[in-house]
Structure formats: C-alpha cells, structure tokens
N, C-alpha and C positions, 0 to 999 in steps of 0.2 A: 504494500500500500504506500503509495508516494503522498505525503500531505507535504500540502504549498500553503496553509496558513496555521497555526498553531498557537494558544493562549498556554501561561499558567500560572494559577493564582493569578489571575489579574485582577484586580480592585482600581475602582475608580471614585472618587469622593469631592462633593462640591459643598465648597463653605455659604451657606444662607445668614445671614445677620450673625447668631450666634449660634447654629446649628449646624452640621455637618450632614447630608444627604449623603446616604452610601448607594450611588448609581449600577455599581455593581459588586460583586462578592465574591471575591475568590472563584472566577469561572476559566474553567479549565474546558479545552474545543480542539478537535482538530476536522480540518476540513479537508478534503480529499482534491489531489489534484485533478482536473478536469470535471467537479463535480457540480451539480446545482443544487445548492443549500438554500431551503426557505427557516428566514430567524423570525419567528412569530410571537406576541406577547400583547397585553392590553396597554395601553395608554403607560404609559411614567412606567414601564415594566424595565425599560433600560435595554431594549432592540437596540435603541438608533444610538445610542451612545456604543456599545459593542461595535456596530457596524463601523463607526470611526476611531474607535481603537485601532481595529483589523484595518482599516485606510490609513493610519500612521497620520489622520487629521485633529488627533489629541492625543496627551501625554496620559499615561495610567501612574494611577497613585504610590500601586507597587504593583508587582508580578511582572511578568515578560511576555510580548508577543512575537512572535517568528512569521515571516517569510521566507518560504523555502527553511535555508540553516543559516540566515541572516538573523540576529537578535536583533529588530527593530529599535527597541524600550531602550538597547545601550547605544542608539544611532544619532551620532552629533546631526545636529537641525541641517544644515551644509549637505549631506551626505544621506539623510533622510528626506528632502526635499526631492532627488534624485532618482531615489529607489519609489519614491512615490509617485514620482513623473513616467516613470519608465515602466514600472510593472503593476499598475493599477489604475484603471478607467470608473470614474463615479457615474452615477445617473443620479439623481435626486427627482424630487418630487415634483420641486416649481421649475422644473425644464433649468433657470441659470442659463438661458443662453445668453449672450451681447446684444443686444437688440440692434448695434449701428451696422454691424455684419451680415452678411450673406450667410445663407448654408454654408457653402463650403470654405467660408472663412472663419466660421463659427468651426468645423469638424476640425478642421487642421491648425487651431490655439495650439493642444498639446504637443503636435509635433516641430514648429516654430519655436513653442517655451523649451521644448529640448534641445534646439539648435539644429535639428534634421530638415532638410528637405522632403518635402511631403512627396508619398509615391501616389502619383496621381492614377495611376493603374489602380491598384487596393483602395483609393480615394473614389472613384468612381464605380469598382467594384461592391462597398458597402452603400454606396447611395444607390445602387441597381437594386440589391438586396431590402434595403429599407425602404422601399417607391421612394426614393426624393429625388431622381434622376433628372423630372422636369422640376425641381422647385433648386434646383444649386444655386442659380441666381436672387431669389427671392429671401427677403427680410423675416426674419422671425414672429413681426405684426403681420403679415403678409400670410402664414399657416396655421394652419386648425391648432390645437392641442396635442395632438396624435403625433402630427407630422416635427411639433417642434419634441415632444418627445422622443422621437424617430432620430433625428437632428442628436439629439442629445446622447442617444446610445452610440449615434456612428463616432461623435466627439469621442465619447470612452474609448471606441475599438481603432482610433487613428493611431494611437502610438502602438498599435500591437501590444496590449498590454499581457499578461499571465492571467492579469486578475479584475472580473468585471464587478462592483459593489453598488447596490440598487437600493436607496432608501425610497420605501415608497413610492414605486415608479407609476400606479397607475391611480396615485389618491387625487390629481387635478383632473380625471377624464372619468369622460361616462363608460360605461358597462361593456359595450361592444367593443369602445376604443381601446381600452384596457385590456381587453383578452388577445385583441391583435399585438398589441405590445409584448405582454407576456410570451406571446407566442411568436415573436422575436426572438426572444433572449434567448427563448431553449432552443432557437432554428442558430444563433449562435453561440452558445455551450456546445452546441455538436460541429454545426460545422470549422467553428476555427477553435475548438478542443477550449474553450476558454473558464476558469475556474469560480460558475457567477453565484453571488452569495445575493438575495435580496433579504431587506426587511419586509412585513407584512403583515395586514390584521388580518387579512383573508383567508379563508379558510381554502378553498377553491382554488388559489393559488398555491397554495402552500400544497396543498394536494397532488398536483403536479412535479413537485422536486422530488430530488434522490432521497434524502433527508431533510426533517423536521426538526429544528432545535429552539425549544419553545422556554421562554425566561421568565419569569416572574420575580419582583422584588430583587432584582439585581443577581438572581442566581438561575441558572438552568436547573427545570426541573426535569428535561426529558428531552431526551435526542432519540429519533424513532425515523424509522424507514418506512416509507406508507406500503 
C-alpha cells in the first residue's frame, strides 16, 4: 500500500478570548495513493480545518503531517510554499477565481506562480475534458456556477499536481450541477491516477468514494469503505 498523505497525532487548537477550541484531536489518517477519500462531518466537526492541514494551508499545534516521506509540520515556510505549489491542487467552495482573467488565465496562475511555462497541449486537453473549450476566452462573470467550478478544478490539475483537495466543491451549485462536478473528479482520480480527498456533508457523495472518514468533535470516529 503506497500512502501519499499521512497525519499523527495531529492537534490543532485556536485561542477565542480566553478559551482554547480544540479543532482537532490527536487524528491519526493515512490516505492511499491514487485514492478518493470522502472526509464527512457536521458543521464545526473540524472536516475543513483537516482538509488544510493535509494542504500545508495551516500550521498544526502538535503532531506531524506527511507527504509522501516529506514531514510537512518540520517544513520551513520557503520550502513548504513549494511543495505546496507543486504537489497539490485546491478547489474550494466559492470557485476563488480572478475575476479580471480569462479561463485560461485563471487555469494556468499555478503554473506561472511556479515559474513553468504552461503546456498548452494538457492546457487544452483538460479544458476538452471539463466542456470549457469554447469558454477559454471568456471572464468568470461571463459562466454559470458549474463552469466556473469547472475553471477551478482544471486550475488545481494545471500544475500536475499528486494531490487534488476539495473543500466543499458543490455547496455554491444546485443539484444537477453538483453531480456533474463530482463526476468530474472521479473521471479525474482515474484518469490522471490523481490522489482527491474532498470534504462533504453529503451523504451521496460520500457514497461514491473509496473511503469514508467521518470526524466529529475534532476526532475521527470511523474510516469505512462503503
């Protein structure tokens, strides 16, 4: 079994006035490489702060998280910034595109922030695949929900990343649109082998992943294979 993300003991804790909120608890995870992981949990269960652990987009209070046999937790900011640019594709919720940018100005940010030349082959390749083939030129007020959603996954998979991380990708879109997204991800978990981990209240989504690892109160209570 090759795992590409890995926690242990990790805690996470945030100071409120004179109170300390423990976000998470001692959660121990490993994620399988190439695999689709749905992280499910109710409101303040502490999904989406997880989810940015594993993106190296916060610090943890103690414990360590792995990449590959990279210790992330001991990785100077310089040097974490890097590993985060290069082997991890976010999608969020509120899309985050640029709004003054085109499609495929908006896809190819990460690969520019890297200092690469964009391969316009694989650039046009995932805009065939996402339908945004006639929207490249077109502004982000300019597309439905869907499409800037669409916009937003091909962003993640521009740098060719290892690792795709999904906060809440279909909580801006209605019913139909959402299922087409999802069914995105896992048409890319398979075909470019990529390692997508989302969060999600959904059940129905979640349904559809390899594995289920479901958290409550900052701790997992259950990692299950549907």
């Amino acid at each position: 079994m090759d795992i590409q993300i890995k926690t242990v003991g990790l805690t996470k804790q945030y100071k409120m006035g004179t109170q300390t909120v423990d976000a998470l608890k001692g959660v121990d995870l490993e994620i399988e490489k190439g695999s689709f992981t749905a992280i499910c949990g109710t409101s303040g269960s502490g999904k989406s702060t997880l989810l940015h652990m594993l993106g190296c987009l916060d610090k943890a209070t103690s414990g360590d998280v792995y990449i590959g046999d990279t210790k992330v937790t001991a990785t100077k900011d310089k040097k974490l910034a890097k590993i985060r640019r290069e082997n991890i594709g976010f999608v969020f919720q509120k899309f985050c595109l640029i709004p003054e940018l085109t499609v495929t100005e908006n896809i190819i940010v990460p690969v520019l922030l890297s200092g690469k030349r964009p391969d316009n082959a694989y650039i046009d390749e995932l805009c065939d695949i996402l339908g945004l083939s006639d929207r490249k030129g077109h502004l982000p007020s300019e597309l439905s929900g869907g499409q800037q959603q669409r916009c937003a996954i091909a962003r993640a998979l521009a740098n060719d990343p290892q690792i795709v991380l999904c906060d809440e990708p279909t909580g801006n879109l209605d019913k139909k649109t959402g299922e087409e997204v999802i069914s995105l991800l896992h048409e890319v978990n398979k075909k470019y082998e990529k390692t997508v981990v989302i969060v999600t209240h959904d059940e129905c989504i979640a349904s559809g992943a390899d594995r289920i690892v479901r958290i409550e109160d900052g701790a997992i209570v259950q990692a299950q294979y549907p």
